[in-house]
Structures are given as structure tokens and as C-alpha cells.
Backbone and ligand atoms as CSV (ligand in chain L), in Angstrom:
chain,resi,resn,atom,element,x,y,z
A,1,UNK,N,N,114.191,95.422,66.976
A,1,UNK,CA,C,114.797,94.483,67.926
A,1,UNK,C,C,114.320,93.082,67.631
A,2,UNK,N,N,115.042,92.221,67.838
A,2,UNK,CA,C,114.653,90.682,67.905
A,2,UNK,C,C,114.338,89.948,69.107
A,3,UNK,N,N,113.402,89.524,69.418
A,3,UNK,CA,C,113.119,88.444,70.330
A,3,UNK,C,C,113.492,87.155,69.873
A,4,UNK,N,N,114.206,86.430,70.571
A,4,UNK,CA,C,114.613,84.951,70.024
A,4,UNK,C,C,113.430,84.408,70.910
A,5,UNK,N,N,113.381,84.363,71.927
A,5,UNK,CA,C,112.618,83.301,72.469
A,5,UNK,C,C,112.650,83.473,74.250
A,6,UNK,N,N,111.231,83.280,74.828
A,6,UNK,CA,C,111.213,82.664,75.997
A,6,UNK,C,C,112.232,82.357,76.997
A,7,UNK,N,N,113.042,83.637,77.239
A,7,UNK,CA,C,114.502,83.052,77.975
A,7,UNK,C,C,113.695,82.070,79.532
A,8,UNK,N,N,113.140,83.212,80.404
A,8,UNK,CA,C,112.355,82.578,81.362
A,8,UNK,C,C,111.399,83.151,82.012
A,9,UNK,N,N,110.509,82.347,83.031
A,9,UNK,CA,C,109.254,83.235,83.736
A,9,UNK,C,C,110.124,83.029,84.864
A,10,UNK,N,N,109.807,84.558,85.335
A,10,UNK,CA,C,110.062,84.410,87.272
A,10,UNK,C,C,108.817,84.343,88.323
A,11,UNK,N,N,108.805,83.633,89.295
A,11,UNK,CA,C,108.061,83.426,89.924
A,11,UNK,C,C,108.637,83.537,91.360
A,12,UNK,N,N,107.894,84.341,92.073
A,12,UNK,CA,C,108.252,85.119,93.657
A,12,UNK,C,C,107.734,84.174,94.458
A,13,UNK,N,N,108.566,83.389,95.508
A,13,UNK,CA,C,107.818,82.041,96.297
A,13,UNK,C,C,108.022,82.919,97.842
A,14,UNK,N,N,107.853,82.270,98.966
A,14,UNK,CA,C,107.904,82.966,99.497
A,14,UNK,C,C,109.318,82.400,100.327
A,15,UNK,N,N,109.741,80.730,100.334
A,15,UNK,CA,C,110.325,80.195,100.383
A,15,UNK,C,C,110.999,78.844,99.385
A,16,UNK,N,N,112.126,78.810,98.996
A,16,UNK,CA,C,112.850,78.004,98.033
A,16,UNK,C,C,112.360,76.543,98.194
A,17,UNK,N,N,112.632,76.392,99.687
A,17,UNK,CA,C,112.463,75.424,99.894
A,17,UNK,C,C,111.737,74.549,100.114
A,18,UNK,N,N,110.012,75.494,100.201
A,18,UNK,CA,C,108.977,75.074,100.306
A,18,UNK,C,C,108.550,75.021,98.961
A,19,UNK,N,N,109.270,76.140,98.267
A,19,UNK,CA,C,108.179,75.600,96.250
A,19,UNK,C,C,108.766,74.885,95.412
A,20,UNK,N,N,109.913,74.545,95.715
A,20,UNK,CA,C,110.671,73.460,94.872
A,20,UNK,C,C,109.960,72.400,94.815
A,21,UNK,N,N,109.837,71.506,95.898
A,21,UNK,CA,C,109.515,70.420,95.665
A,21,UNK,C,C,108.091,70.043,94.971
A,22,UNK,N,N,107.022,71.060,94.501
A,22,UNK,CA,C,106.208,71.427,93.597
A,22,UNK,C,C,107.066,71.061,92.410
A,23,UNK,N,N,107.576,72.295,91.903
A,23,UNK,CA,C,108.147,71.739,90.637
A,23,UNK,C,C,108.806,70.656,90.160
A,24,UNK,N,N,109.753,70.171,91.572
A,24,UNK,CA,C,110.673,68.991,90.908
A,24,UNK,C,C,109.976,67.580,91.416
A,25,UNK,N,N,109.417,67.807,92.831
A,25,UNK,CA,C,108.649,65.930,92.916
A,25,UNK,C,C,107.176,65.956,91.830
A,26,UNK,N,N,106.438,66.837,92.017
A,26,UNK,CA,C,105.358,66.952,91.104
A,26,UNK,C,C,105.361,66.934,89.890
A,27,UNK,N,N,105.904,68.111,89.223
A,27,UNK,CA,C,106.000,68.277,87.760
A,27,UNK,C,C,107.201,67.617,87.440
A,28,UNK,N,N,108.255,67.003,87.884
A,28,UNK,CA,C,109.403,66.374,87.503
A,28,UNK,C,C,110.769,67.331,86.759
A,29,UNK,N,N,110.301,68.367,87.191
A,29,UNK,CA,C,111.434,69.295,86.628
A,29,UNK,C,C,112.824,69.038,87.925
A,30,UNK,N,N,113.807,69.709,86.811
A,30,UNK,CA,C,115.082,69.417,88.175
A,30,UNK,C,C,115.502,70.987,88.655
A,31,UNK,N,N,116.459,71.191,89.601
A,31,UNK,CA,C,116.837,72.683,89.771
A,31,UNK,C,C,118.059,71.998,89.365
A,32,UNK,N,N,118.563,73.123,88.333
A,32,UNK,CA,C,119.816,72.781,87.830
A,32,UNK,C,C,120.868,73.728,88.733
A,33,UNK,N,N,120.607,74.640,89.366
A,33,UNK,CA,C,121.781,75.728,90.589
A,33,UNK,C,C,120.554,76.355,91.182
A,34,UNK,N,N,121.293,77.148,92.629
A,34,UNK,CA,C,120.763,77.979,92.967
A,34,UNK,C,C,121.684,78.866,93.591
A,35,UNK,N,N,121.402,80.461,92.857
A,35,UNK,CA,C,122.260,81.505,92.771
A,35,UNK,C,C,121.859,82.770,93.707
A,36,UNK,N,N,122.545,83.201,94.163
A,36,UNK,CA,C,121.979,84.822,95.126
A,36,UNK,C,C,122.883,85.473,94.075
A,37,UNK,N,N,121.533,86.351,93.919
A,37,UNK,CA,C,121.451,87.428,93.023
A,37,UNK,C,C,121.341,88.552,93.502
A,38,UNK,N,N,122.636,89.143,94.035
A,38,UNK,CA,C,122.579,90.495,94.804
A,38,UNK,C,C,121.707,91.541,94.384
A,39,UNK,N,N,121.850,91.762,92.913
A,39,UNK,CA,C,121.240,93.295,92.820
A,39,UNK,C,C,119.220,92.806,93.027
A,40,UNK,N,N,119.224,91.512,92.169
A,40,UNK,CA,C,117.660,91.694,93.111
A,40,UNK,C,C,117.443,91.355,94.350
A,41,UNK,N,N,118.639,90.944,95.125
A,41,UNK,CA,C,118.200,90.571,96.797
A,41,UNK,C,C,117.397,89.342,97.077
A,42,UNK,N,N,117.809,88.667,96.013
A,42,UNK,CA,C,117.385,87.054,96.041
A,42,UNK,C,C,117.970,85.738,96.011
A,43,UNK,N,N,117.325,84.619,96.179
A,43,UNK,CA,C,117.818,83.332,95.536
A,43,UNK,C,C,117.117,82.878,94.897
A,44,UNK,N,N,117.946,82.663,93.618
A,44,UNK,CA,C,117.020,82.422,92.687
A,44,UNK,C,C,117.810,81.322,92.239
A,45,UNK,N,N,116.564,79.812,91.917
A,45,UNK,CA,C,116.425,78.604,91.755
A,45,UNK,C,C,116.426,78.527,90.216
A,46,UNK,N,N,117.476,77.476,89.318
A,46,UNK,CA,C,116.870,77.833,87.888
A,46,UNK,C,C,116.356,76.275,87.551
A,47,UNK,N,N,115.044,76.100,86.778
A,47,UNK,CA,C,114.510,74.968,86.404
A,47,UNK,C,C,114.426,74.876,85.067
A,48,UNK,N,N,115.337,74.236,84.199
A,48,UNK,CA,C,115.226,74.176,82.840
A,48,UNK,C,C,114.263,73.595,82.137
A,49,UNK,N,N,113.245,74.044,81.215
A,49,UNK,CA,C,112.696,73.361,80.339
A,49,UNK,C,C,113.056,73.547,79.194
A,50,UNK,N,N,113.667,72.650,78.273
A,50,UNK,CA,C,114.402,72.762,76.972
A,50,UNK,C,C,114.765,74.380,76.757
A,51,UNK,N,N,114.618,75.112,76.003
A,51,UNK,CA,C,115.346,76.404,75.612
A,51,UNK,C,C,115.244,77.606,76.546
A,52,UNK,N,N,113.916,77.394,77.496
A,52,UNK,CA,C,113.570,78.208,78.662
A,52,UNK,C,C,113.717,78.106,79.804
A,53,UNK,N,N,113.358,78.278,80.841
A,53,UNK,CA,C,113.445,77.743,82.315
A,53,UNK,C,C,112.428,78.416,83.056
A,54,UNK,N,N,112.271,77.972,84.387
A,54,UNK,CA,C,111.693,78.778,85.326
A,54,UNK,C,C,112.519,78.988,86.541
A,55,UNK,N,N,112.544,80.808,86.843
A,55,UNK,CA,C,113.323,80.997,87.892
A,55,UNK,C,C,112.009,80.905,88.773
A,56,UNK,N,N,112.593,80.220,90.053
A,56,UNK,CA,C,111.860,80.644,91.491
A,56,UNK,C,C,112.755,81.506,92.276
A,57,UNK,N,N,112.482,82.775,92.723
A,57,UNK,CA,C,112.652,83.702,93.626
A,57,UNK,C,C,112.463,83.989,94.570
A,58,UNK,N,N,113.337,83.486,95.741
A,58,UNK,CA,C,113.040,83.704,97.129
A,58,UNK,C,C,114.115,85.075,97.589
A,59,UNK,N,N,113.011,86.024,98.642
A,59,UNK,CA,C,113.838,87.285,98.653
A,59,UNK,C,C,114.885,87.045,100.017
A,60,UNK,N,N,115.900,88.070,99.472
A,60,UNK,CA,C,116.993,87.578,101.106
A,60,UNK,C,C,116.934,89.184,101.999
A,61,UNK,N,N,115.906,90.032,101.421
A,61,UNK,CA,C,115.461,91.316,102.216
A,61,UNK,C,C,114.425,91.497,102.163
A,62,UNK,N,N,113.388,92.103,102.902
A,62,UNK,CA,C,112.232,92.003,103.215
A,62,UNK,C,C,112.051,93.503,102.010
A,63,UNK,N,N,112.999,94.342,101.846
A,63,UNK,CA,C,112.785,95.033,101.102
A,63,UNK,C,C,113.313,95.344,99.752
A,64,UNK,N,N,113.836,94.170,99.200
A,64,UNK,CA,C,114.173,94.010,97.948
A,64,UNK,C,C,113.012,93.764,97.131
A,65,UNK,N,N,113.062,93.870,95.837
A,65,UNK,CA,C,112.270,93.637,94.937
A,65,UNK,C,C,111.254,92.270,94.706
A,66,UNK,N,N,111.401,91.288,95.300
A,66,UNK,CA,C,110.562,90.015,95.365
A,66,UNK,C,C,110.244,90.312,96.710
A,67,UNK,N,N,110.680,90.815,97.617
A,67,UNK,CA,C,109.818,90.816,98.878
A,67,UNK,C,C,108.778,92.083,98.840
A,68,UNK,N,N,108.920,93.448,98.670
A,68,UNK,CA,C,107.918,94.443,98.125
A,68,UNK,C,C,106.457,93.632,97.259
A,69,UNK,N,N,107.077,92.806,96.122
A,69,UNK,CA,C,106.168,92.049,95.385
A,69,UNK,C,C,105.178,91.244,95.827
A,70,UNK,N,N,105.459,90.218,96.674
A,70,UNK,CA,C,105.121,89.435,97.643
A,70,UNK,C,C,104.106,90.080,98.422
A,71,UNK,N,N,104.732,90.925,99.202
A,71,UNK,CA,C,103.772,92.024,100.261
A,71,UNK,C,C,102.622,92.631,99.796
A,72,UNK,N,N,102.469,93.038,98.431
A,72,UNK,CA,C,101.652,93.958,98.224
A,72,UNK,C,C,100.629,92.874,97.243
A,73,UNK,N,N,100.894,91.246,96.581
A,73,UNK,CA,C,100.557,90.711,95.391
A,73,UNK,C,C,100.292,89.284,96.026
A,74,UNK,N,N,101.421,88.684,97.011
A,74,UNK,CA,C,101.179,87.399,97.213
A,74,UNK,C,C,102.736,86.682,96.261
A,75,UNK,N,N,102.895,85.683,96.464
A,75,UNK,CA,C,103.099,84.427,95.678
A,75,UNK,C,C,102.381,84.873,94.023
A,76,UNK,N,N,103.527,84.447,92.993
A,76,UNK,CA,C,103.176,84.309,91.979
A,76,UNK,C,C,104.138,85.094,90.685
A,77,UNK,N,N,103.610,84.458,89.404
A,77,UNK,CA,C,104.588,85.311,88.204
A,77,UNK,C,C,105.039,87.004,88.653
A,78,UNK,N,N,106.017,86.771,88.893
A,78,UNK,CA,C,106.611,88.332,89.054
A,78,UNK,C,C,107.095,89.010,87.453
A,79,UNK,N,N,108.486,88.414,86.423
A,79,UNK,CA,C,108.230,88.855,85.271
A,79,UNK,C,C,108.708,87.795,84.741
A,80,UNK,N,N,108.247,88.076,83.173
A,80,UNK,CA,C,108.600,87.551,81.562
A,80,UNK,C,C,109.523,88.222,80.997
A,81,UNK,N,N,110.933,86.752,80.853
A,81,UNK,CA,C,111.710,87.627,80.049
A,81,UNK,C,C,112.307,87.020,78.760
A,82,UNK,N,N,112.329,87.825,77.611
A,82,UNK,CA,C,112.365,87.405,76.756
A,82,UNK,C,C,114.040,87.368,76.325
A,83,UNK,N,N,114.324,86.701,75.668
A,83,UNK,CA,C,116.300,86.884,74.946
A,83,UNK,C,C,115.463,87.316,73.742
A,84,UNK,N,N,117.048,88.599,74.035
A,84,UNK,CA,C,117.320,89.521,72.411
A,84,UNK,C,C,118.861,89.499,72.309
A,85,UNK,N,N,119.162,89.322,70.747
A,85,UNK,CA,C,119.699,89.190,70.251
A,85,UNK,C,C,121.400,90.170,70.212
A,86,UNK,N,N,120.510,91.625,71.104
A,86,UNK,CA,C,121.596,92.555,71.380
A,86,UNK,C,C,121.203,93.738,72.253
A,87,UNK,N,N,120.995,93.722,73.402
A,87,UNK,CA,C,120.801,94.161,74.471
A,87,UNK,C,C,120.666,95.850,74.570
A,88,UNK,N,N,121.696,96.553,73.779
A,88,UNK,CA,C,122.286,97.897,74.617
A,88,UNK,C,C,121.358,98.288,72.622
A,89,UNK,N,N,121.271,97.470,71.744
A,89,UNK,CA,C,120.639,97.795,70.893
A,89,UNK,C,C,118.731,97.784,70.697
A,90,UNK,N,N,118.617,96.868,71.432
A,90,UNK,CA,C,117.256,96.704,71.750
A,90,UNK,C,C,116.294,98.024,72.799
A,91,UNK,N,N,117.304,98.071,73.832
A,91,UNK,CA,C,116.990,99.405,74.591
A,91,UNK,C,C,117.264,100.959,73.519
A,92,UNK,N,N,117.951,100.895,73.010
A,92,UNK,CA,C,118.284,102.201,72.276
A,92,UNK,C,C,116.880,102.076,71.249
A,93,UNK,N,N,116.769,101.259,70.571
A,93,UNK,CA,C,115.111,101.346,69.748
A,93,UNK,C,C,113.920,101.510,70.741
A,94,UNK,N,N,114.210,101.095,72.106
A,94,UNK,CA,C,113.063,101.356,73.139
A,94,UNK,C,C,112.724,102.514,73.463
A,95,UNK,N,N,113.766,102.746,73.383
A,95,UNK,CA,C,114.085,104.121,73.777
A,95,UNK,C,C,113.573,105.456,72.510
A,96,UNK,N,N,113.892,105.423,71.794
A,96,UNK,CA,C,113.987,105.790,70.575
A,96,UNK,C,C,112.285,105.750,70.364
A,97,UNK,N,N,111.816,104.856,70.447
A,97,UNK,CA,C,110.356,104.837,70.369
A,97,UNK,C,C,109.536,105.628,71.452
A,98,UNK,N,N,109.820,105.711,72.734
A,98,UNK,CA,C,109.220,106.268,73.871
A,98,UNK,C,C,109.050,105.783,74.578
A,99,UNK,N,N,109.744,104.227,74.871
A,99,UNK,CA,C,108.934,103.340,76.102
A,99,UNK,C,C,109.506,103.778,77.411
A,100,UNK,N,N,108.506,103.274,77.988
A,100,UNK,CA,C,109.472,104.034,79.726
A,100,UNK,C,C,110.086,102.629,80.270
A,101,UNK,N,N,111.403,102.901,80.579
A,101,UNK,CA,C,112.018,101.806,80.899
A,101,UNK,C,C,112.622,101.915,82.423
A,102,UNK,N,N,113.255,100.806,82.603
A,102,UNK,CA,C,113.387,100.670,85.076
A,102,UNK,C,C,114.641,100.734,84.511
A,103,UNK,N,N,115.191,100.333,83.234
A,103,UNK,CA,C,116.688,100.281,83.133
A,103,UNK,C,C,117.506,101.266,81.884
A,104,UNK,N,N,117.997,101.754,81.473
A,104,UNK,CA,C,118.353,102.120,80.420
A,104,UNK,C,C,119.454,101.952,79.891
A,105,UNK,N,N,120.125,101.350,80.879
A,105,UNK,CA,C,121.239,100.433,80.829
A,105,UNK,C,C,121.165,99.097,80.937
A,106,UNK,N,N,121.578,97.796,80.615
A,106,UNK,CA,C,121.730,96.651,81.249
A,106,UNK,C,C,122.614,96.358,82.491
A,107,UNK,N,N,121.957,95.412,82.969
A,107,UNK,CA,C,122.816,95.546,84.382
A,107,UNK,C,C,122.940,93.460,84.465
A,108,UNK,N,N,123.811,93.868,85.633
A,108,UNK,CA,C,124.249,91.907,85.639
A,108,UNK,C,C,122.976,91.434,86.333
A,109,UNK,N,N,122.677,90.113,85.035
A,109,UNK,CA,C,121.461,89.362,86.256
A,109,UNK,C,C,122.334,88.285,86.646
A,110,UNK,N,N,121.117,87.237,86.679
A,110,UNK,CA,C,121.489,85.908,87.317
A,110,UNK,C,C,122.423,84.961,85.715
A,111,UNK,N,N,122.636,84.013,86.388
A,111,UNK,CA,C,123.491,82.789,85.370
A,111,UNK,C,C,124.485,83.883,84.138
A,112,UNK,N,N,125.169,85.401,84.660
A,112,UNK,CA,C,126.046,86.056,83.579
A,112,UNK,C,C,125.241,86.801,83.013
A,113,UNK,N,N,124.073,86.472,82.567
A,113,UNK,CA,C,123.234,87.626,81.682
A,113,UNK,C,C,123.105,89.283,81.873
A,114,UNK,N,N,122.984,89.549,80.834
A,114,UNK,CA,C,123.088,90.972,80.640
A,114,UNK,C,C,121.075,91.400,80.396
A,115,UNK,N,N,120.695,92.216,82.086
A,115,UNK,CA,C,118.911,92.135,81.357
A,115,UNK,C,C,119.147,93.730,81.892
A,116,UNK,N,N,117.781,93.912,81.664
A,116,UNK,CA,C,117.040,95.864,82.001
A,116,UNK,C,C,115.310,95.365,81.786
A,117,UNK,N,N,115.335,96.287,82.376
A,117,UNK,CA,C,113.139,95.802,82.770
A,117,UNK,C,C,112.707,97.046,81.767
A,118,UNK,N,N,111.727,96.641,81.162
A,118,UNK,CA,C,111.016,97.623,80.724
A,118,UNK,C,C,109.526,98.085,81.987
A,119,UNK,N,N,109.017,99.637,82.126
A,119,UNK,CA,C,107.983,99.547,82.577
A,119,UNK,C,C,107.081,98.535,82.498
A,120,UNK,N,N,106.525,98.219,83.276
A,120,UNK,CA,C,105.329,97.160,83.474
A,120,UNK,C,C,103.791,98.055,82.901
A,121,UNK,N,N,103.752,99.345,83.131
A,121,UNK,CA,C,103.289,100.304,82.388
A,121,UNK,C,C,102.548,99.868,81.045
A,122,UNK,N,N,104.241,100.034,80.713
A,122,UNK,CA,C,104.111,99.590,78.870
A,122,UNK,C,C,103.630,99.137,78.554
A,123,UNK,N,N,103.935,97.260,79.022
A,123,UNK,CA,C,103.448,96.314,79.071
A,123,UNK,C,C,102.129,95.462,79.516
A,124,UNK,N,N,101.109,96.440,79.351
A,124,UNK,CA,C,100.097,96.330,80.552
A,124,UNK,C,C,99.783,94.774,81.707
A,125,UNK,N,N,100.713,95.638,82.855
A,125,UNK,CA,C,100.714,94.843,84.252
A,125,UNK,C,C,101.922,93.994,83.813
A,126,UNK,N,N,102.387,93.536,82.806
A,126,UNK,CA,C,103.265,92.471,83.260
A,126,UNK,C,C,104.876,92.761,83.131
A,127,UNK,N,N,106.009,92.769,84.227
A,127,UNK,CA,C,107.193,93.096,83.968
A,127,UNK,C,C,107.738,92.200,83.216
A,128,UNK,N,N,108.388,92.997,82.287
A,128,UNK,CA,C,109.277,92.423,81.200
A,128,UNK,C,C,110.547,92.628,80.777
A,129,UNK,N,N,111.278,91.530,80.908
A,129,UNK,CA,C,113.066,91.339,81.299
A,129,UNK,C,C,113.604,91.371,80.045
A,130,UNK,N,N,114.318,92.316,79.560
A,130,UNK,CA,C,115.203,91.535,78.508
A,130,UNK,C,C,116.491,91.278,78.954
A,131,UNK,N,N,116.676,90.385,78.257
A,131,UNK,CA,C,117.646,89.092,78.510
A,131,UNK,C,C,118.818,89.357,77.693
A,132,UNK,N,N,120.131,88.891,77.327
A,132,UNK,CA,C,121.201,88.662,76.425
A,132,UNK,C,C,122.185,87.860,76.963
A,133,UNK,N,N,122.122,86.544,76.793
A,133,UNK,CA,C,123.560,86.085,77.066
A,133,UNK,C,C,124.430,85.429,76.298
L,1,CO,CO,CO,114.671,87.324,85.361
């Protein structure tokens, strides 16, 4: 499989509207949209830095996946996701190798992309997105 690069880090806030202005009056980053992302039960903020970005993730259910996170962790990097080059091919070598994966399919993320999580397992502690768009 190929990793191109750093698609983005997600980060679980607890409110949008309270961690934005961190990133964009402080660090001078801008939010270029902000999208609800049904299947994770969020809004998620995108902040571009040249080829990468940072999503901020605010949950819109107390029991969706950034709110579980939150509850049990706090505020902070939820996952790293990397762009590959071909999605349904990258999982089939994952697969193929033995990794334990949350997806084995790709499913729709945010901004069109096509991602699937690998165990965090695998990865020791850290969830990891692959990306394709
Ligand atoms: Co993501």
C-alpha cells in the first residue's frame, strides 16, 4: 500500500465553538467549512495547513464516537489519518496480512472521502484513518 501523506489529525473538542478560536485567533489558521458528519455523529470543522489539515470534532450525540471518546479520555487527538493512493486495495493487503480492522469496507467520511479505521490495537493506542479522495 502507499501512503501519500498526512491527509489529517482529528481532534475531539468538546465544543466548536469554544476551540476554534484557539486555532484561528491564536495560531492564525482559518476554518475553511464546517460539515455534520452523520455516520460519526459530529461537526466537524476543517483547518487547512498546506497538503493537510486539522479536523476539530464536536459530537452531536452523547453517544457517538467523539462523545464515548471524550467521556472516557477528555479533549484531545482522537485519530491520524493518512491518504492512500487506493482504498479498497490498501484494506485488502491489510487484510491479507492480519491486521484487525473497525472497517473492512470504506465508508463515506467527511469533505467526499472514502476512509475505514484500522484497530487502534494494531497501531499501538493510536486510531488510524485511511483516507482516499
Ligand atoms: Co478523520
Amino acid at each position: 500500500m502507499k501512503i501519500l501523506h498526512i491527509d489529517h489529525i482529528g481532534i475531539a473538542v468538546d465544543r466548536l465553538d469554544r476551540a476554534c478560536p484557539f486555532y484561528t485567533d491564536i495560531l492564525g489558521l482559518s476554518v475553511l467549512e464546517v460539515e455534520h458528519v452523520q455516520d460519526q455523529k459530529a461537526n466537524v470543522a476543517f483547518l487547512p495547513i498546506t497538503d493537510s489539515e486539522l479536523e476539530l470534532l464536536e459530537t452531536t450525540e452523547l453517544d457517538g464516537p467523539i462523545g464515548k471518546f471524550i467521556k472516557s479520555r477528555g479533549e484531545g487527538i482522537q485519530h491520524i489519518a493518512f491518504r492512500v493512493e487506493n482504498i479498497e486495495e490498501s484494506l485488502a493487503e491489510l487484510k491479507e496480512k492480519g491486521v484487525r480492522l473497525i472497517d473492512e469496507k470504506p465508508r463515506p467520511g467527511a469533505g467526499g472521502a472514502k476512509i475505514a479505521f484500522i484497530h487502534p490495537k494494531e497501531s499501538h493506542g493510536v486510531l488510524v484513518e485511511l483516507c482516499q479522495r
